[in-house]
KOLMINU-170140 format. One record per residue (C-alpha): x, y, z; residue number from 1. Coordinates in steps of 0.02 Angstrom, whole numbers. Layout:
<atoms>
+--------+--------+--------+-----+
:   east :  north :     up : num :
+--------+--------+--------+-----+
:      X :      Y :      Z : NUM :
...
+--------+--------+--------+-----+
</atoms>
This chain:
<atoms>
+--------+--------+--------+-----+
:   east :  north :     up : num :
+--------+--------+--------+-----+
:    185 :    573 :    -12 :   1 :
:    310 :    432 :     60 :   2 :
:    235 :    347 :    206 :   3 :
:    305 :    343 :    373 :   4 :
:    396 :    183 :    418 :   5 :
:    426 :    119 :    596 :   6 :
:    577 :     65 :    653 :   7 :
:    546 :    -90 :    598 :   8 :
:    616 :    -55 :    426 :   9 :
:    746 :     60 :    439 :  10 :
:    769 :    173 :    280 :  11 :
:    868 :    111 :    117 :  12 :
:    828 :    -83 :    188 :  13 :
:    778 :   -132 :     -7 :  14 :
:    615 :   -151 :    -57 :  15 :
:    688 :   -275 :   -185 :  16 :
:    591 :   -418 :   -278 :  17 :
:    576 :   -579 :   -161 :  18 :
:    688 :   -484 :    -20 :  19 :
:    567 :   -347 :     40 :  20 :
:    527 :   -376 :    242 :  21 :
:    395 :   -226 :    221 :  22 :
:    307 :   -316 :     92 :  23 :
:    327 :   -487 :    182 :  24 :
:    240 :   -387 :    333 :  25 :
:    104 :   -321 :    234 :  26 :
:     64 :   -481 :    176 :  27 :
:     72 :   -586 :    338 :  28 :
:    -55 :   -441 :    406 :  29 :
:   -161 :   -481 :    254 :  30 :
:   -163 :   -288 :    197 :  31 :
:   -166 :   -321 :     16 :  32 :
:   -190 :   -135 :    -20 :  33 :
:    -36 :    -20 :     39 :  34 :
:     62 :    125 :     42 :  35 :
:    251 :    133 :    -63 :  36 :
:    375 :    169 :     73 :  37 :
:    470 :    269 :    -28 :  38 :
:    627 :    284 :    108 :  39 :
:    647 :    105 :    105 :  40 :
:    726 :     89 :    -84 :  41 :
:    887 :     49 :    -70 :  42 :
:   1029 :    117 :   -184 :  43 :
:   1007 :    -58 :   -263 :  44 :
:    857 :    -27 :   -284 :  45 :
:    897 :    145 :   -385 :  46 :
:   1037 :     91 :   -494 :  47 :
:    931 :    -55 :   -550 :  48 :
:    786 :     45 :   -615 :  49 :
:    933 :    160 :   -673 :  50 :
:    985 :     18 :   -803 :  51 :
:    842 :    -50 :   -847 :  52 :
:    763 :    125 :   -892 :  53 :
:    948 :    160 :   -990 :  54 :
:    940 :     16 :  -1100 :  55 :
:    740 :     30 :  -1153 :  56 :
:    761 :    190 :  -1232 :  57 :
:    839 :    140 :  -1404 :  58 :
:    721 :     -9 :  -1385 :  59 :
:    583 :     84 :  -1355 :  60 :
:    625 :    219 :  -1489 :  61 :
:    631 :     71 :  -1627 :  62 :
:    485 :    -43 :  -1574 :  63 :
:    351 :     53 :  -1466 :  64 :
:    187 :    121 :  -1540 :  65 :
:    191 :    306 :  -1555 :  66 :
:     37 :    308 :  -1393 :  67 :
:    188 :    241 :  -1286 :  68 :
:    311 :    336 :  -1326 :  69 :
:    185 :    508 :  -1309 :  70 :
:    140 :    425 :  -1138 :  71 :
:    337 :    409 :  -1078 :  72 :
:    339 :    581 :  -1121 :  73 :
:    194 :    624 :  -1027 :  74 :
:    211 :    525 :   -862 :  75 :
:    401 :    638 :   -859 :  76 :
:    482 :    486 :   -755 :  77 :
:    647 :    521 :   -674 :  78 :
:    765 :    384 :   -793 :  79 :
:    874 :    350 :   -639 :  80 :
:    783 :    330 :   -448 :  81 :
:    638 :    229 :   -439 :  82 :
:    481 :    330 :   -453 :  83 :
:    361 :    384 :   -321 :  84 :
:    164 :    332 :   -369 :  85 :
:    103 :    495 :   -321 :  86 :
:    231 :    563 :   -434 :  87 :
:    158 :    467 :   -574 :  88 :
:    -17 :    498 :   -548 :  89 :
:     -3 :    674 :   -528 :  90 :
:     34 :    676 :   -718 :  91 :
:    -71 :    515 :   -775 :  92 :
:   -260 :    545 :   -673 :  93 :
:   -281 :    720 :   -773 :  94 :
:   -254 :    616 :   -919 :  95 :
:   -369 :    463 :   -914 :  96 :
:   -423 :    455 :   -740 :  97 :
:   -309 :    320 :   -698 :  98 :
:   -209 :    303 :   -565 :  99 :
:    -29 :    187 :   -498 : 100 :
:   -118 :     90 :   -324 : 101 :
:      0 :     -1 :   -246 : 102 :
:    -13 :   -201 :   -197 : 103 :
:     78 :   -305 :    -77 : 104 :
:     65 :   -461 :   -215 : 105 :
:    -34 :   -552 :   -315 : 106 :
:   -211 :   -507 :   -331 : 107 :
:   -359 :   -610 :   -379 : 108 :
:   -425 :   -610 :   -544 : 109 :
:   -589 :   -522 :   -507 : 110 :
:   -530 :   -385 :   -391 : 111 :
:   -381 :   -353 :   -530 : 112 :
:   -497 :   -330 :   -661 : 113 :
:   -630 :   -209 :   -561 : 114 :
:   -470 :   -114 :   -523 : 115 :
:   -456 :    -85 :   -704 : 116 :
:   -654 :    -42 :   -716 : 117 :
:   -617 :    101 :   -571 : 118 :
:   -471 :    163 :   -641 : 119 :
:   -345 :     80 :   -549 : 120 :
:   -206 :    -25 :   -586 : 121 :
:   -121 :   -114 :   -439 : 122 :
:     67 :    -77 :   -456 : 123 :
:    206 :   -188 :   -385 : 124 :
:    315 :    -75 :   -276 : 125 :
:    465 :   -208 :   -262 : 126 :
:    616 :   -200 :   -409 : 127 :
:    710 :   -338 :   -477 : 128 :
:    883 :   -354 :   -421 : 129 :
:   1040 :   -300 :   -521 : 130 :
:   1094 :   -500 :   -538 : 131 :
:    909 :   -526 :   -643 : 132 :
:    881 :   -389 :   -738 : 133 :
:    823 :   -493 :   -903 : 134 :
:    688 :   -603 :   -828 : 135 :
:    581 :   -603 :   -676 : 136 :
:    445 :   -724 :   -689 : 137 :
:    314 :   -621 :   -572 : 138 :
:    302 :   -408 :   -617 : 139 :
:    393 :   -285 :   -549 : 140 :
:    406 :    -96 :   -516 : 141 :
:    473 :    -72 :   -672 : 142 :
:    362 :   -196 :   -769 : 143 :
:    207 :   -111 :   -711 : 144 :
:    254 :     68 :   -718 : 145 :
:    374 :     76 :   -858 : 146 :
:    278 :    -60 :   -953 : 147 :
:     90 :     -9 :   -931 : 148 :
:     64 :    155 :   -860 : 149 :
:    128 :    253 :  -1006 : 150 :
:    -18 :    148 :  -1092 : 151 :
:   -129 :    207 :   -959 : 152 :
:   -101 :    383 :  -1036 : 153 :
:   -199 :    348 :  -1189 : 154 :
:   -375 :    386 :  -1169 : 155 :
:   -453 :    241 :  -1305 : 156 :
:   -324 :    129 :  -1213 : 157 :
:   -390 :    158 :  -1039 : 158 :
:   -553 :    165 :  -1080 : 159 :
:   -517 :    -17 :  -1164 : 160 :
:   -445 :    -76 :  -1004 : 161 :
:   -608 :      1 :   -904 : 162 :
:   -713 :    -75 :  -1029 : 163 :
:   -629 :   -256 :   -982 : 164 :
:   -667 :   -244 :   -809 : 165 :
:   -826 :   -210 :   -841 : 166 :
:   -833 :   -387 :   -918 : 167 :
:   -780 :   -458 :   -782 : 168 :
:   -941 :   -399 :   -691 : 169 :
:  -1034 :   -468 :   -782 : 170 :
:   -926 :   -647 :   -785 : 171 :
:   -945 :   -627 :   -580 : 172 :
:  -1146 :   -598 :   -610 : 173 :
:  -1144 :   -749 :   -729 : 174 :
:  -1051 :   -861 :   -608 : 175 :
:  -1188 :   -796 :   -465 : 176 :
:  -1336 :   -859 :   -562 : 177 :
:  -1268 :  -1022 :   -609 : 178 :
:  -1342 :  -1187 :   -503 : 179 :
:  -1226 :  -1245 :   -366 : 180 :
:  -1116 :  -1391 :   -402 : 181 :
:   -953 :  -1440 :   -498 : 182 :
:  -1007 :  -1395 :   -660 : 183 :
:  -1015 :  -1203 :   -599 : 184 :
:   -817 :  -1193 :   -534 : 185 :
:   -788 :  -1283 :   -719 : 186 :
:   -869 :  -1163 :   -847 : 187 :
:   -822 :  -1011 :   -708 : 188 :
:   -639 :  -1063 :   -743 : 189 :
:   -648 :  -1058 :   -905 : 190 :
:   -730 :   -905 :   -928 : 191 :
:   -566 :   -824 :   -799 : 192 :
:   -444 :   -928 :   -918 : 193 :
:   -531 :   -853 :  -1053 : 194 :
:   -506 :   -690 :  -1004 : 195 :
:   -334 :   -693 :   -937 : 196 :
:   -263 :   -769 :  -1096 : 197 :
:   -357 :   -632 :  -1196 : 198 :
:   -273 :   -495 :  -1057 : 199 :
:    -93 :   -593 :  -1099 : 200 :
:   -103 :   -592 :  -1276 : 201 :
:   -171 :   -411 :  -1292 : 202 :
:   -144 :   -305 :  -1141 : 203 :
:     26 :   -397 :  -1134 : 204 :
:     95 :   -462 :  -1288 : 205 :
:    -12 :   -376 :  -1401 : 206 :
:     62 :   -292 :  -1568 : 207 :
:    -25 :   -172 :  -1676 : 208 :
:     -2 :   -121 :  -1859 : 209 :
:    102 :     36 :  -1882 : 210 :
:     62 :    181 :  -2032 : 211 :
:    223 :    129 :  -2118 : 212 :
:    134 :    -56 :  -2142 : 213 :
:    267 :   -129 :  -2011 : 214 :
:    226 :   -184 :  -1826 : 215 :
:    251 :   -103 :  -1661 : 216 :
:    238 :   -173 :  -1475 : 217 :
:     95 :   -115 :  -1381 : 218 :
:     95 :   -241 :  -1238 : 219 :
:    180 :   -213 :  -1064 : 220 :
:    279 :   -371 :  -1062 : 221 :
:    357 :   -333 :  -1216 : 222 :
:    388 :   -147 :  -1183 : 223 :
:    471 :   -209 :  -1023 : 224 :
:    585 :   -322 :  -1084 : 225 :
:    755 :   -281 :  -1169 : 226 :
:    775 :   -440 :  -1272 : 227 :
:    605 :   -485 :  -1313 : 228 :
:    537 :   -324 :  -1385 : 229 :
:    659 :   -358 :  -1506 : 230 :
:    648 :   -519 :  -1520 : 231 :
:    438 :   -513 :  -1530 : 232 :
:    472 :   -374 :  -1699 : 233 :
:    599 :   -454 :  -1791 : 234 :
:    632 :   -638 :  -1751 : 235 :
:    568 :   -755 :  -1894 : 236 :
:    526 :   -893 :  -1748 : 237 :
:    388 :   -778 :  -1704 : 238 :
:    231 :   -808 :  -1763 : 239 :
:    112 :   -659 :  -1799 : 240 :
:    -59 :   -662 :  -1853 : 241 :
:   -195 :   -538 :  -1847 : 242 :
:   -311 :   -563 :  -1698 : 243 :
:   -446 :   -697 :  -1694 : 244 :
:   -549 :   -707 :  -1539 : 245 :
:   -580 :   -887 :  -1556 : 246 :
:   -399 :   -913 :  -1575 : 247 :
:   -347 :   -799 :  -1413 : 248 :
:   -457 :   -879 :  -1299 : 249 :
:   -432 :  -1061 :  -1330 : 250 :
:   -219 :  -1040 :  -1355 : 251 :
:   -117 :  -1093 :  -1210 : 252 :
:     37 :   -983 :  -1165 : 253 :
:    189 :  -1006 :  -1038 : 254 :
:    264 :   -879 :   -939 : 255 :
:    448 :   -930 :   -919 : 256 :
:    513 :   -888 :  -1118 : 257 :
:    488 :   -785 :  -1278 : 258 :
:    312 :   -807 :  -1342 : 259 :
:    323 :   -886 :  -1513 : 260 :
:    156 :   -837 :  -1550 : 261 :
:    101 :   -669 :  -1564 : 262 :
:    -80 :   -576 :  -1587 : 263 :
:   -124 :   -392 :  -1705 : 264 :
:   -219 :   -267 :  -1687 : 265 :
:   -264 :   -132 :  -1807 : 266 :
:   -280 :     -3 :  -1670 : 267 :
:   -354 :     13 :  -1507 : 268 :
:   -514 :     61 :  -1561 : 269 :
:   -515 :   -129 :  -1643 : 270 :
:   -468 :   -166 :  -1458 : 271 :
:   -614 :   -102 :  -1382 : 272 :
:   -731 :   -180 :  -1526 : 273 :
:   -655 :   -353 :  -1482 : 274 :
:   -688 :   -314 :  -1286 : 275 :
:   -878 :   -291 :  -1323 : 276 :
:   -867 :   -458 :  -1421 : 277 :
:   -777 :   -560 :  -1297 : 278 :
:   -936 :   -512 :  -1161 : 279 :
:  -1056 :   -556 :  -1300 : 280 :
:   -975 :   -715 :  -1306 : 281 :
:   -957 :   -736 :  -1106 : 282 :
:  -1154 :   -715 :  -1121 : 283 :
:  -1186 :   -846 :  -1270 : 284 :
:  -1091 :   -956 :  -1167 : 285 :
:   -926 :   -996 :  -1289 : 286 :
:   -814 :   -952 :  -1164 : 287 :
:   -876 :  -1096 :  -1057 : 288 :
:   -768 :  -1241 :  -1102 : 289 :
:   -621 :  -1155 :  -1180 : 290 :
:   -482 :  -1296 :  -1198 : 291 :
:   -367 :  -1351 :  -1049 : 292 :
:   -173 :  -1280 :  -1013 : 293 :
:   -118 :  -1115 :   -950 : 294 :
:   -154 :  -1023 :   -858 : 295 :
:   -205 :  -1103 :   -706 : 296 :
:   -362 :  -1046 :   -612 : 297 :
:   -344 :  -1049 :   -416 : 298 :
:   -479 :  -1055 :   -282 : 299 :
:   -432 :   -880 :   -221 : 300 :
:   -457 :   -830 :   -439 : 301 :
:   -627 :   -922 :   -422 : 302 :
:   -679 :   -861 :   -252 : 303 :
:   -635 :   -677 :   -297 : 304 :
:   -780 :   -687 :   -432 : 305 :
:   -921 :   -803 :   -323 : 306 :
:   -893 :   -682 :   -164 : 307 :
:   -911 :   -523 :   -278 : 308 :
:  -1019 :   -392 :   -208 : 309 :
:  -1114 :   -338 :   -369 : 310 :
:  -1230 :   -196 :   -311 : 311 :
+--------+--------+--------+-----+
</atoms>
């Protein structure tokens, strides 16, 4: 159901991407955790998820793995308002269990990825505006739901994404027992760069092999994007290589153009396999001094895994 909204933030105000006073509340409050006030899109707001949905289809219909395309299908989004979570998970928690929870903003590393291991993945709620539909460098509505949930549909892909937060339990129990000092924040960070450049290159970027012997996009930040799902398939400045753990974990990326360097999987069951390998790894210690670059690690990424309540 839409929340109720005081009068505060009269209805059709926008609840557009870096222009959002509801969101600017909720985060000056500190509620991290919210409700979507659905009355608050604006027609804005509408016509620009109307677009961006318009224009993916062809895209997706060339370059998307068939578990996408059956999970478009199955999440039966409305291709021209911006949808209501409880909408969406009223057709995607029969499926896997997962469910749309929606976040005023960022979220630190470690609550993000226990979200995953609970089944939930924190959703944006703002939308781009019509001026910027080709890049926005933090997500939006339509990165997160049109992007990932349809992933969320598959069960070996959710239960890949549950089985990733479960590593980072046991990164957050690792941290715990290590001896006070500096050398603890340094092999903690790398074990959180680690894993958010395996997320980026995988959960985000990833490509998988297709039956035909081609490639198709099976990362959100690809299946979000107009030009680069294109671009990631068929440009020959893209380099593609089949996944290598120690390669993924020690390779720098930047947010703010086309990735030039691509991972593969063979499917998601290979996924999964490479999940249980990266927490063997965590555990050997050889994700403890992974090299330097991108992504940063903040305090609040760092904090999020020392303050865990591991019961």
């Amino acid at each position: 159901m839409a929340s109720s909204v005081n009068a505060d933030f009269p209805p059709g105000i926008g609840m557009t991407t870096t222009e959002a006073p509801f969101i600017e509340k909720a985060q000056a409050d500190g509620k991290l955790y919210i409700e979507q006030p659905y009355e608050l899109y604006s027609d804005e707001n509408h016509e620009a998820w109307r677009r961006l949905y318009a224009r993916m289809i062809p895209q997706w219909e060339k370059y998307a793995n068939k578990h996408f395309l059956q999970g478009i299908e199955n999440l039966c989004l409305n291709p021209k308002r911006v949808p209501l979570l409880d909408d969406v998970n009223q057709f995607l928690n029969p499926l896997t269990g997962f469910r749309a929870k929606p976040v005023s903003g960022y979220v630190p590393a470690f609550l993000f990825f226990d979200c995953l291991r609970q089944r939930d993945f924190p959703t944006t709620i703002t939308v781009r505006k019509l001026a910027n539909l080709d890049y926005l460098p933090e997500p939006d509505i339509f990165h997160d739901i049109a992007g990932h949930v349809p992933m969320h549909t598959d069960r070996a892909f959710a239960d890949t994404l549950v089985r990733f937060g479960e590593c980072a339990r046991t990164a957050a129990i690792i941290a715990q027992e290590m001896p006070l000092g500096e050398d603890r924040v340094h092999r903690l960070s790398s074990i959180i760069k680690a894993m958010a450049r395996f997320f980026w290159f995988t959960i985000e970027f990833g490509l998988m092999k297709h039956p035909d012997g081609g490639l198709r996009a099976y990362g959100s930040g690809l299946l979000s994007s107009y030009g680069e799902l294109e671009y990631s398939l068929t440009s020959p400045d893209v380099q593609r290589y089949p996944v290598q753990l120690e390669w993924v974990v020690n390779q720098y990326f930047e947010i703010d153009h086309y990735q030039p360097l691509l991972f593969v999987v063979d499917s998601f069951d290979h996924l999964f396999s490479l999940v249980d390998e990266l927490e063997v790894w965590m555990k050997d210690g050889r994700l403890s001094n992974v090299s330097p670059g991108e992504p940063a690690v903040n305090e609040a990424d760092i904090a999020s895994f020392l303050e865990a309540k591991i019961e």
